[in-house]
C-alpha positions in Angstrom: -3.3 -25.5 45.1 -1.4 -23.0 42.6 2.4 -21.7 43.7 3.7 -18.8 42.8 7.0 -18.8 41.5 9.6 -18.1 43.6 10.5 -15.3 40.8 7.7 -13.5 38.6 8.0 -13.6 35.0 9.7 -10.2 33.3 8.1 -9.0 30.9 10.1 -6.0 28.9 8.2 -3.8 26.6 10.0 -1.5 23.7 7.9 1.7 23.3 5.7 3.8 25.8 2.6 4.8 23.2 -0.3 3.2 21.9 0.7 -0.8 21.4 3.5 -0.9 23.8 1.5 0.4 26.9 -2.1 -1.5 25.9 -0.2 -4.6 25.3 1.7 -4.2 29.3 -2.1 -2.7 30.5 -3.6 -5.8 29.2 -0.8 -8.2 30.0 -1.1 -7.0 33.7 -5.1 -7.3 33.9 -4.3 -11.5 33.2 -1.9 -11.1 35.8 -0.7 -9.6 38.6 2.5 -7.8 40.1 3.8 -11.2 41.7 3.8 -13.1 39.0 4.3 -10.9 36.3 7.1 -7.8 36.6 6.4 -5.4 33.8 9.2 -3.2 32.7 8.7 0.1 29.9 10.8 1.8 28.3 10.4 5.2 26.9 12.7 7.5 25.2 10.3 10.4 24.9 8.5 12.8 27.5 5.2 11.1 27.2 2.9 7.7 27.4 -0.4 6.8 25.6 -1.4 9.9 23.4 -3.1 10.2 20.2 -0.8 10.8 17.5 -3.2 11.3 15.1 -5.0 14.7 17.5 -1.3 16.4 16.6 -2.4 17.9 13.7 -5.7 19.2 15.9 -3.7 20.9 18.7 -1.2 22.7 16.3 -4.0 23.8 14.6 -5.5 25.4 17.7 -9.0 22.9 17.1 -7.5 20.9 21.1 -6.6 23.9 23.2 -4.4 21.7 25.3 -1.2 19.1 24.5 -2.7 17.3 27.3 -5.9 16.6 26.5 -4.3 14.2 23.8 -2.9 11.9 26.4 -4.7 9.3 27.7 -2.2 7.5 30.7 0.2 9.5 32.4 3.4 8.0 33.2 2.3 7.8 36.6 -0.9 6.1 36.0 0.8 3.1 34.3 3.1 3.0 37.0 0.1 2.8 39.7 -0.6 -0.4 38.0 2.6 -1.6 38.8 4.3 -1.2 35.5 7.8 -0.2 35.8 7.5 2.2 33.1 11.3 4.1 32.4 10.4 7.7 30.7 13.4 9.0 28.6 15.1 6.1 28.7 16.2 4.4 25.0 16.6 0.7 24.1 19.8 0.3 22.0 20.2 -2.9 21.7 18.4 -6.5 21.9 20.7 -9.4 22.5 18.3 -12.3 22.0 20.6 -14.7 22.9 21.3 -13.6 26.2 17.5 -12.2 26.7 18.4 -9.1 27.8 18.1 -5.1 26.3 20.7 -2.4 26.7 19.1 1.0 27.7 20.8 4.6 27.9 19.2 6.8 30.0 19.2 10.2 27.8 19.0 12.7 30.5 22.0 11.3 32.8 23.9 9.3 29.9 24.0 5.9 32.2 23.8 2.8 30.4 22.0 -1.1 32.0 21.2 -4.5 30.8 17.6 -5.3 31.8 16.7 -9.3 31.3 13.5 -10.3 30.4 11.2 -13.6 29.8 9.2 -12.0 27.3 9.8 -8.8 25.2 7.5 -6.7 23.2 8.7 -4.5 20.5 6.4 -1.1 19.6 9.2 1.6 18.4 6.3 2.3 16.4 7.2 4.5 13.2 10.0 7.7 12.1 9.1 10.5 9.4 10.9 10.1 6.4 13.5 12.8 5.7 15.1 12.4 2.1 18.5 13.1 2.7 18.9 15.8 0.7 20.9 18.8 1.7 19.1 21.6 4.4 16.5 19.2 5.7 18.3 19.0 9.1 18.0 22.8 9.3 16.2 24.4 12.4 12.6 25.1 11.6 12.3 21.3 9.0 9.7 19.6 10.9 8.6 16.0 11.2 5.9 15.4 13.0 5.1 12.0 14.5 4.9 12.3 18.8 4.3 14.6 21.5 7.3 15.9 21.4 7.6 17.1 17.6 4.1 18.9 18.1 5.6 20.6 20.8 8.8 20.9 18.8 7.0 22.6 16.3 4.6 24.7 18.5 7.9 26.0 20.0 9.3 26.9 16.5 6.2 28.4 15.1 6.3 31.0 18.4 10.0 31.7 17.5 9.4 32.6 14.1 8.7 36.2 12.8 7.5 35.3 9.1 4.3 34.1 8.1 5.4 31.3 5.2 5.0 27.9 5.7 5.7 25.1 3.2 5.2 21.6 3.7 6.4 18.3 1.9 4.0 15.9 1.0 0.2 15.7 0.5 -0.7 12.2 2.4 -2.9 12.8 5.8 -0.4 13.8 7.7 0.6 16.8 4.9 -3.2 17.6 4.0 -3.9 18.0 7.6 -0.9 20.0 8.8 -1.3 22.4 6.0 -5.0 23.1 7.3 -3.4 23.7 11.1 -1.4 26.1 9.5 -4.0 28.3 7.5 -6.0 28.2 11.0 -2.6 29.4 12.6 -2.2 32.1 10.0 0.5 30.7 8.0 0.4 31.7 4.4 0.8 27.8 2.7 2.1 26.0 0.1 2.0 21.9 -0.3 4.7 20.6 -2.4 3.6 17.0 -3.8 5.7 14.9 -5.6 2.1 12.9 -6.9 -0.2 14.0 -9.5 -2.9 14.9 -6.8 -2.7 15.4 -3.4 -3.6 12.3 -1.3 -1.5 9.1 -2.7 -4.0 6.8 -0.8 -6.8 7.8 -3.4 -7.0 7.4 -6.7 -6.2 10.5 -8.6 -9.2 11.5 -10.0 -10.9 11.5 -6.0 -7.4 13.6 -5.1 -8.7 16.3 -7.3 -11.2 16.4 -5.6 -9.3 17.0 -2.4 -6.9 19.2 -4.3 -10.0 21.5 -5.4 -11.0 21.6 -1.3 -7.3 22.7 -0.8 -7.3 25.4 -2.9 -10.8 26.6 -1.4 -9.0 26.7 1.5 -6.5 29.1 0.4 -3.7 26.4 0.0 -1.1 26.4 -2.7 -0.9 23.0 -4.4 1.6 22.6 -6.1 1.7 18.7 -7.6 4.3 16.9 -9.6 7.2 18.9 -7.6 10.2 17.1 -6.4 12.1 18.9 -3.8 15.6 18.8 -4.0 17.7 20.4 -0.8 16.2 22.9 1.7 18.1 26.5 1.4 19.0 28.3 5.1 20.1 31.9 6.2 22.8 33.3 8.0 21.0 32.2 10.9 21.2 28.8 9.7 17.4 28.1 9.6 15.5 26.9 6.5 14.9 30.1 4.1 13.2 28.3 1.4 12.6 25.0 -0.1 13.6 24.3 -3.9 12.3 21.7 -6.2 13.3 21.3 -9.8 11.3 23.9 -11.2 11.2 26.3 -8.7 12.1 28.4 -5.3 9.7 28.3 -2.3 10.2 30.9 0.8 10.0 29.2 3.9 9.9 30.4 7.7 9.1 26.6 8.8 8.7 23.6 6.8 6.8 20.6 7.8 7.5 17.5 6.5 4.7 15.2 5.3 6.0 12.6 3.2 5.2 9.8 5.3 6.4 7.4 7.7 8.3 3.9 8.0 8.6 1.6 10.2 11.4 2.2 12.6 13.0 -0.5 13.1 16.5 -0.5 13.4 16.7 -2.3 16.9 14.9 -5.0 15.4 17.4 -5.3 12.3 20.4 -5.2 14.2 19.2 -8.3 16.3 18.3 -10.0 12.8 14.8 -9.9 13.4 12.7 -10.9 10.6 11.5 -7.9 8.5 9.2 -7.7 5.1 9.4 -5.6 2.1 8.1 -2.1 4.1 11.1 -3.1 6.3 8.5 -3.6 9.5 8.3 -6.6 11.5 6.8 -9.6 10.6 4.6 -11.3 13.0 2.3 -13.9 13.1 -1.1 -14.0 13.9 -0.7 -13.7 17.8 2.0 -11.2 16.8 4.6 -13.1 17.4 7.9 -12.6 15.6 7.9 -14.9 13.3 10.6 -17.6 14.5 10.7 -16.3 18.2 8.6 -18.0 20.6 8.9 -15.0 23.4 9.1 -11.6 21.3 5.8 -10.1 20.3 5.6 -6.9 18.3 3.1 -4.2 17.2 2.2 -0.9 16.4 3.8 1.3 13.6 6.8 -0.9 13.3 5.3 -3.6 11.9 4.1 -5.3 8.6 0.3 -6.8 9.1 -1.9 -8.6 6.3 -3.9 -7.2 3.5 -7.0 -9.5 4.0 -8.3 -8.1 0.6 -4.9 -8.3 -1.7 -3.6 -11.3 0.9 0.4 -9.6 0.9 2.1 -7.7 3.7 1.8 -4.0 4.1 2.8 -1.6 6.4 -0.1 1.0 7.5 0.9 3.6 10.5 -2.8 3.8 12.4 -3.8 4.4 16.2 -6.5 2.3 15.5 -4.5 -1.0 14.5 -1.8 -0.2 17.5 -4.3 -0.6 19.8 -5.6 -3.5 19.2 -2.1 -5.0 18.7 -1.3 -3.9 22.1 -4.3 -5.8 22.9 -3.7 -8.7 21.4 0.0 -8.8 22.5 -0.6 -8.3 26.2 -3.9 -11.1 26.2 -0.8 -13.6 24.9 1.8 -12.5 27.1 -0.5 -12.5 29.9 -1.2 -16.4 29.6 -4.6 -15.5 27.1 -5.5 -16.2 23.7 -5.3 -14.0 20.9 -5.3 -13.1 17.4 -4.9 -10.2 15.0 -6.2 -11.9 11.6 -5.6 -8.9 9.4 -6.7 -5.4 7.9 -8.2 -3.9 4.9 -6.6 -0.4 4.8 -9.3 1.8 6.2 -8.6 5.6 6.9 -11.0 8.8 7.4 -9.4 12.5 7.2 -10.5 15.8 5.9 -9.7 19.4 4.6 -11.8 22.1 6.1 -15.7 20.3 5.9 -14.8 17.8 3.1 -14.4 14.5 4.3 -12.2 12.0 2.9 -12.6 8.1 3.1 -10.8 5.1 1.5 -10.9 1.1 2.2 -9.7 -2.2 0.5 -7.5 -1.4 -2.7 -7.1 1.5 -5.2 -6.6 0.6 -8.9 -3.1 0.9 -9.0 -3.1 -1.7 -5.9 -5.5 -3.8 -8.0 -3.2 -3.6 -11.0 -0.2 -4.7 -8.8 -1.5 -8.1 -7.4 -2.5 -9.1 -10.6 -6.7 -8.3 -9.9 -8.9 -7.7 -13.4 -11.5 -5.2 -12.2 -14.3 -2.8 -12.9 -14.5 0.7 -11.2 -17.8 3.0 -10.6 -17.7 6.6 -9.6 -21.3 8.0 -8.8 -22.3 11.4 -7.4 -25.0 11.6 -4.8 -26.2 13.3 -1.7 -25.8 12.6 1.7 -29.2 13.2 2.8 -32.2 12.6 0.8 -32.3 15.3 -2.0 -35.4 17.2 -0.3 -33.9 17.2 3.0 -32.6 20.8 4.3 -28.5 20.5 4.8 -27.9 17.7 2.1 -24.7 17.6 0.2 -22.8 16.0 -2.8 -21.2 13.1 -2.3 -18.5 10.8 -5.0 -18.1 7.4 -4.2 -15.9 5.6 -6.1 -15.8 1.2 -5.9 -13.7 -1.2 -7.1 -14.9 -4.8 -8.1 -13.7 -7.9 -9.3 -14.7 -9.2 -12.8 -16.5 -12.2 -12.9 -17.0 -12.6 -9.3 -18.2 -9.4 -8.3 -16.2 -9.2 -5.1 -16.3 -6.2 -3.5 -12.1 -4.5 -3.9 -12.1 -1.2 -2.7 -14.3 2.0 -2.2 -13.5 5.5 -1.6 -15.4 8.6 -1.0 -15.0 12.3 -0.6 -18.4 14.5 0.7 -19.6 16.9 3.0 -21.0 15.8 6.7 -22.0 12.5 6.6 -19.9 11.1 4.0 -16.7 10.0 5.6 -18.4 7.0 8.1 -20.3 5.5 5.9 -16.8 3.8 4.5 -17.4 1.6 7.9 -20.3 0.1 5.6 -17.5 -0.9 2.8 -14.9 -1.8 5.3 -17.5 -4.5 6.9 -18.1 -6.0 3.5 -14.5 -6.6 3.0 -13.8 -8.0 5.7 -16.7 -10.6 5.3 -15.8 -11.1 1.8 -18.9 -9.6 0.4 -19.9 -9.1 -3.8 -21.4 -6.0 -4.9 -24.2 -8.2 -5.6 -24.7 -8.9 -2.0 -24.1 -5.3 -0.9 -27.0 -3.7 -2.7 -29.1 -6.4 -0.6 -27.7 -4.8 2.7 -30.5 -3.8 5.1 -29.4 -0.2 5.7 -30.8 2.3 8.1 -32.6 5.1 6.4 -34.8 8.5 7.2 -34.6 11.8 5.2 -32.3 13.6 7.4 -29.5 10.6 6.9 -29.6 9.1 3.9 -31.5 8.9 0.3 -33.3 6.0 0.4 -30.9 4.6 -1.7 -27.8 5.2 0.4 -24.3 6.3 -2.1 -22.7 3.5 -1.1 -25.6 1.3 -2.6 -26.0 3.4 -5.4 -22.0 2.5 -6.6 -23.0 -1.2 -5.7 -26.0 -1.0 -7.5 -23.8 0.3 -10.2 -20.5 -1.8 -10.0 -22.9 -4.9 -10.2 -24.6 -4.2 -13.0 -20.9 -3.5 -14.9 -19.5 -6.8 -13.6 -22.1 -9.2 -14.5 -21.8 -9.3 -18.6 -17.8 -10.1 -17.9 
């Protein structure tokens, strides 16, 4: 007969969103209240919401902030997690297994112990630090509560201009939230073409859509400071070249891991500066620390280095994976291959695997294939153009990369490109793939086929 210790496990979790609360959701369906105790910590006003529907709800396309949340803070804690809500971890001592916390509303500070930790601080905005771009009305926009930040400033403000800083997803997307909130626009890209996670010639592609839009792109620009009025909030932003009036600015430039907690307990962290784990999502070196999410660094499985990529998608299934292992499971995360799905008004914008300057970098000789194609059959009533664009090695013909920017239709069928990398497939093999097909979906050779078809025939003389 099994005993339950006379005192359950502890398990403290760093982070209230996506791999913080599936990893305690998971960890308490392996095991229950009396042998597991489950404490959460959350500095911010909310639990389990998409990040990635923010863009949607400022743009007015989700009617309600709540709709984007998918566990309350009391439905976590009706599953016996102890789950803390504006409460902030500032410090693990991993000696003493324990984690200071400040509570931010009352200012009251306590050690809570644990046998197990899991770290998902998850990712911060980068703001250069430049001078203005603390000013009222400068935006980042990663959680609930800079949506709502934002909403709140947008309601405030009597002018119509909006700039923002950056053209990555988060940039592209928030500039289209803004035309549908009737906010004149202008995108201020440091890049040659909006969309650093294409290659350039499929940004201008994106950059073309943009414009259609009625966006100002404005590429090549590199802000320097952030001018503000009497009132101290922003005025206008100012690059090298010229003057921008602003009544908000959103900042789009990216994210990084945040993972100052984690540094200042000399955990260990990679190039991106996010955790490294292993492939139970360990810590590397630390037998009882687990981290996932934003804040940390996972494997390419196509260029085989570290990387850091910020996605809903990964988070939860590090939170997965993190609570099946703290529970008493067996898990693994073996890896990614860097696929992401967005779009600008109708076009829809896909990438996998590696671009050509990511090719370049690891030291991969490669051919590339653009082709232009439909996503229905040509005949068909609603079909549109569609660019795909595939990277492959030399000699071997493995499949490197794809991307591809369309109409309706053309951003899923990346899933195809994503499966092959992960199973290691050559273009060779790909153009063999039993696809489904019918008029109203698909040519009967699909696009993604058609650039196989393509990259194969270019790879076999080398």
């Amino acid at each position: 007969m099994s005993r339950v210790s006379p005192r359950a496990e502890r398990l403290v979790v760093i982070g209230g969103d996506a791999a913080g609360m599936s990893a305690a959701s998971q960890a308490r369906r392996l095991r229950g209240p009396d042998e597991l105790e489950i404490v959460a910590f959350e500095r911010g006003h909310f639990t389990s919401y998409s990040a990635c529907g923010i863009p949607y709800w400022v743009g007015g396309d989700v009617t309600e902030r709540d709709q984007l949340i998918a566990r309350t803070p009391g439905e976590h804690r009706e599953r016996a997690i102890d789950l803390r809500m504006r409460t902030e971890v500032t410090e693990i001592d991993i000696a003493g297994q324990r984690v200071r916390a400040r509570d931010l509303d009352r200012g009251a500070e306590s050690w809570t112990s644990y046998d197990k930790l899991v770290i998902a601080t998850g990712a911060r905005p980068v703001r250069p630090e430049m001078p203005g771009m603390d000013a009222p009305g400068v935006h980042g926009v990663q959680t609930l509560d800079d949506g709502q930040a934002l909403l709140d400033s947008l309601a405030r403000t009597r002018g119509r201009r909006a700039v923002v800083v950056g053209a990555g997803y988060i940039g592209v997307e928030m500039a289209e939230a803004l035309i549908n909130r009737g906010y004149g626009v202008t995108v201020l890209n440091r890049g040659k073409e909006p969309m650093s996670t294409l290659d350039p010639d499929m940004g201008r592609l994106v950059h073309r859509a943009m414009e259609g839009l009625g966006i100002t792109m404005v590429n090549d620009a590199e802000v320097t400071k952030v001018l503000t009025g009497d009132d101290g909030r922003v005025r206008a932003v100012v690059t090298e070249d010229a003057e921008y009036p602003a009544d908000v600015v959103v900042l789009g430039i990216g994210v990084r891991p945040e993972t100052s907690l984690a540094r200042a307990a000399g955990l260990p962290l990679g190039h991106h500066h996010g955790l490294l784990t292993d492939l139970a999502m360990r810590v590397r070196g630390h037998e009882n620390i687990w981290a996932g999410g934003d804040c940390v660094e996972v494997l390419d499985l196509v260029s085989g280095q570290e990387r850091h990529i910020a996605l809903g998608t990964h988070a939860n299934k590090h939170g997965q994976v993190i609570g099946t292992n703290a529970g008493g499971g067996y898990a693994t995360f073996p890896g990614v291959v860097g696929t992401a799905v967005s779009k600008v008004c109708d076009l829809e914008i896909a990438r996998t695997g590696l671009r050509e300057k990511d090719a370049h970098r690891v030291g991969l000789r490669f051919e590339a294939v653009t082709i232009e194609s439909t996503s229905r059959a040509g005949y068909y009533p609603g079909a549109s153009p569609m660019t795909v664009k595939m990277l492959a090695e030399r000699r071997t013909g493995r499949l490197l990369g794809v991307q591809i920017v369309g109409r309706e239709g053309a951003a899923k069928r990346v899933d195809i490109a994503a499966v092959a990398l992960t199973a290691g497939l050559t273009v060779e093999q790909m153009t063999a793939l039993d696809l489904g097909y019918a008029p109203p979906f698909s040519p009967v050779w699909d696009p993604v086929l058609v650039a196989a078809r393509k990259a194969a025939a270019k790879v076999r003389p080398a």
